[in-house]
C-alpha positions as CSV (number, residue, x, y, z in Angstrom):
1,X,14.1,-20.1,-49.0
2,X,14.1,-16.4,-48.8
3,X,10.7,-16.1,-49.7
4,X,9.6,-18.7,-46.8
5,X,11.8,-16.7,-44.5
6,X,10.1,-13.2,-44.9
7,X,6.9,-15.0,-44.7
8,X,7.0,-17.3,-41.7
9,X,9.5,-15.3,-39.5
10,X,10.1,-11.4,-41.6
11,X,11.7,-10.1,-38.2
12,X,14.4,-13.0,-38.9
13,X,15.4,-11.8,-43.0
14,X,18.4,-9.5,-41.5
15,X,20.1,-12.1,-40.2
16,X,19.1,-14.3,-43.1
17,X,20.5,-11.6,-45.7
18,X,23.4,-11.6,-43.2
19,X,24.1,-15.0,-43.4
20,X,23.6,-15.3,-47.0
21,X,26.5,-12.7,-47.8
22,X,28.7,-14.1,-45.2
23,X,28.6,-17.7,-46.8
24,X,28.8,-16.0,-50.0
25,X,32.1,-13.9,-49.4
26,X,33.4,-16.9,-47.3
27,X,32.9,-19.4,-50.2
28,X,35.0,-16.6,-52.7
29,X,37.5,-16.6,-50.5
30,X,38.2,-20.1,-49.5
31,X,37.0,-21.2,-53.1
32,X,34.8,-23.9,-51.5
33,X,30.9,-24.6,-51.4
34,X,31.0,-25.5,-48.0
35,X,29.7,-22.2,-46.5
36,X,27.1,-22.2,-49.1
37,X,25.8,-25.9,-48.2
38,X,26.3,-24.7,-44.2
39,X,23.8,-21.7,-44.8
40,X,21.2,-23.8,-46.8
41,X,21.5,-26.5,-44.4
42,X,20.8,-24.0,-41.6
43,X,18.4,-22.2,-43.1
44,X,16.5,-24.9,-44.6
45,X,16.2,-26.8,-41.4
46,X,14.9,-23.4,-39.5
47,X,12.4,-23.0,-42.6
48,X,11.0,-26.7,-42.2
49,X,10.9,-25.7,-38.4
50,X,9.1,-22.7,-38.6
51,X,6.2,-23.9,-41.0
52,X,5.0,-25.5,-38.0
53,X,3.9,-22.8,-35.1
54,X,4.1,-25.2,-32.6
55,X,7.0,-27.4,-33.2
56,X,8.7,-23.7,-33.3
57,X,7.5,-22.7,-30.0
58,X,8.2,-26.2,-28.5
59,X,11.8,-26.0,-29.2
60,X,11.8,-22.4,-28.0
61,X,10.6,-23.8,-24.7
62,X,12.7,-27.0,-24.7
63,X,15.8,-24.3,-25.1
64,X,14.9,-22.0,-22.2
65,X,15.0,-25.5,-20.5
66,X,18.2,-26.2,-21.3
67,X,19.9,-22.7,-21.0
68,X,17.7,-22.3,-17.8
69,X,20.3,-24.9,-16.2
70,X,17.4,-26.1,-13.6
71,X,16.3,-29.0,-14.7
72,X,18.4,-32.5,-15.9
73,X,18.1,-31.5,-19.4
74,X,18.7,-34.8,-21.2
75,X,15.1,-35.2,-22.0
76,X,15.1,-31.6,-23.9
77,X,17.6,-32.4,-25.4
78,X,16.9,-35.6,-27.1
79,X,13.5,-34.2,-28.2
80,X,15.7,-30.6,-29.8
81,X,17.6,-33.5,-31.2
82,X,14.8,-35.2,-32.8
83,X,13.3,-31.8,-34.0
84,X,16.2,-31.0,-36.3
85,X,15.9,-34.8,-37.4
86,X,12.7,-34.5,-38.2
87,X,13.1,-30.9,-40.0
88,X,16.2,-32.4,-41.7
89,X,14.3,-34.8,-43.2
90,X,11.7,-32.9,-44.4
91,X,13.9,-30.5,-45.9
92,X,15.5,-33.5,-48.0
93,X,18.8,-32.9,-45.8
């Protein structure tokens, strides 16, 4: 996953090596996996995102419409809904 990272998105790796020592240091302390399985989960759906240029800048767009606050944003949502679906699934989630 790092690998795809640096390649499809390098200015994103800092918070990727961030996330990947938080989960890390969280899962020593709680003794739990689950912060391990959260940061894969995360980062594999942004990886099967990202491999596609323009489902990634369609859910850019479909999140300035719904942080924008103009429009009825139930529409943008469903489709960033089924954009993480869809990545989920590719990414065997």
């Amino acid at each position: 996953m790092r690998v795809a990272v640096e390649r499809l998105t390098p200015s994103r790796m800092q918070a990727f090596v961030r996330d990947l020592v938080d989960a890390t240091t969280s899962a020593q302390q709680t003794q739990s996996l689950a912060p391990l399985r959260t940061f894969v989960h995360t980062w594999a759906v942004f990886v099967a995102i990202q491999r596609y240029p323009s489902r990634a800048t369609r859910l850019r767009h479909l999140e300035e419409v719904v942080s924008a606050g103009v429009e009825d944003p139930a529409d943008a949502i469903a489709e960033i809904r089924k954009i993480h679906a869809d990545a989920e699934a590719e990414a065997g989630l």
